[in-house]
Structure formats: C-alpha cells, structure tokens
N, C-alpha and C positions, 0 to 999 in steps of 0.2 A: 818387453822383448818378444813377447809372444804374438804381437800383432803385429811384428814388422814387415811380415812377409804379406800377411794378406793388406793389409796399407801400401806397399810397394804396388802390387797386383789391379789394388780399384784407382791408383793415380796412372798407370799406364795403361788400365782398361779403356778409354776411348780413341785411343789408338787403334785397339786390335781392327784387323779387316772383318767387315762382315760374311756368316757362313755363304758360300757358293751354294750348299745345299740348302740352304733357307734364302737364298735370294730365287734360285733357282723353282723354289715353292712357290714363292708368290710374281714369277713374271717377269722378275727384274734381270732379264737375260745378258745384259750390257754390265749393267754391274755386277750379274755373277763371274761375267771371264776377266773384269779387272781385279776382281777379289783373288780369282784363281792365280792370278797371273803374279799378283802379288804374296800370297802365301807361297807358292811353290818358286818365287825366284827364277821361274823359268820366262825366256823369251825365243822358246821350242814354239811356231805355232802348233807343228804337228800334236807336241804332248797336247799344249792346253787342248786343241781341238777334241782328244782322244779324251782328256780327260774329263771335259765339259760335255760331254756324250754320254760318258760314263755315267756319272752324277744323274744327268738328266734321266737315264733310264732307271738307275735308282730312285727318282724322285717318283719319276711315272708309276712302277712296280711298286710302292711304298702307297701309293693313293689308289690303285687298284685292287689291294691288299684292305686297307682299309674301307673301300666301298660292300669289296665280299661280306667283310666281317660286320659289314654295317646290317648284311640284310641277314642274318643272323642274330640280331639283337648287339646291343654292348657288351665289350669286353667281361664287365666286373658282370653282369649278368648271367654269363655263363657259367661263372662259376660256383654257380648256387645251383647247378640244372642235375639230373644224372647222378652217377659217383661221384662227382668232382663235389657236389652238398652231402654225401656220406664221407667225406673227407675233411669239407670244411668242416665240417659238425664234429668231430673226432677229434679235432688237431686244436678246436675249441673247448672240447670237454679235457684233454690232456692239460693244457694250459691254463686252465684255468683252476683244475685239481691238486696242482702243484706233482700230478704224477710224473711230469715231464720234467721238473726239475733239476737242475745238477746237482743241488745239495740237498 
C-alpha cells in the first residue's frame, strides 16, 4: 500500500513534458516552446512568447551567476575560507559532542 503512489508516479513518468528550463540550457529552443506550450495549456502566442523570454533570461542570469562564482573558486570551497571555517568548525565540534543534542 505504501508504494502505490510512487508506482503510479514512475509508470506515467515518461509521459511528463520535458523542463523548458533545461531544454532551454542546452539549445533545444524548438523543443523548449513545445514543452512550454504544452505544460501551460496555453495557445496565447503572446504569453508563450513572454514566457519563453522569461526562462531564457533566467537561464542566461543562472550561467552568469555561476561563471562569477566560478572565478572565485567552488561553492563547497568557500566555505571552509574566513568565518564561514570558524563556523563550520564549531557546528562540527557541537555535533559531534553531543552538546547539541535534544536529549
């Protein structure tokens, strides 16, 4: 009884539309506004147009975003630098003391 639902879920998973925002990542610009078009039920060109603009400038900001962060070193990097390693170190020594604990 308890796996009816995710059974339900992986037999109508190739169904699902693929993301607009992940077609739209890798180039497949054709297939992101059928996808759009199909998730949103809309046969608006304006929205899809609005909407397919949208995304795209989310995707652009989302990869510019991560080029900054790139010349900066990696994410998990950073946070060993600075205060942010007198925190992890502390939140490590709490937990691992059992000072932190609820009981």
């Amino acid at each position: 009884m308890l796996y009816i639902f995710p059974a339900i879920l992986l037999l109508i998973w190739p169904f699902y539309p693929e993301s607009p925002y992940y077609l739209i990542k890798k180039g497949r610009s054709e297939a992101a506004r059928k996808a759009l078009s199909r998730i949103h039920g809309s046969k608006d060109p304006d929205f899809l147009r609005i909407e397919y603009q949208r995304i795209e400038a989310n995707v652009r900001m989302s990869e510019e975003l991560a080029n900054e962060s790139g010349l900066k070193g990696p994410g998990y990097y950073r946070v060993f630098r600075g205060s942010n390693l007198v925190l992890v170190l502390l939140l490590q020594r709490l937990t691992y003391s059992g000072e932190h604990s609820p009981h």
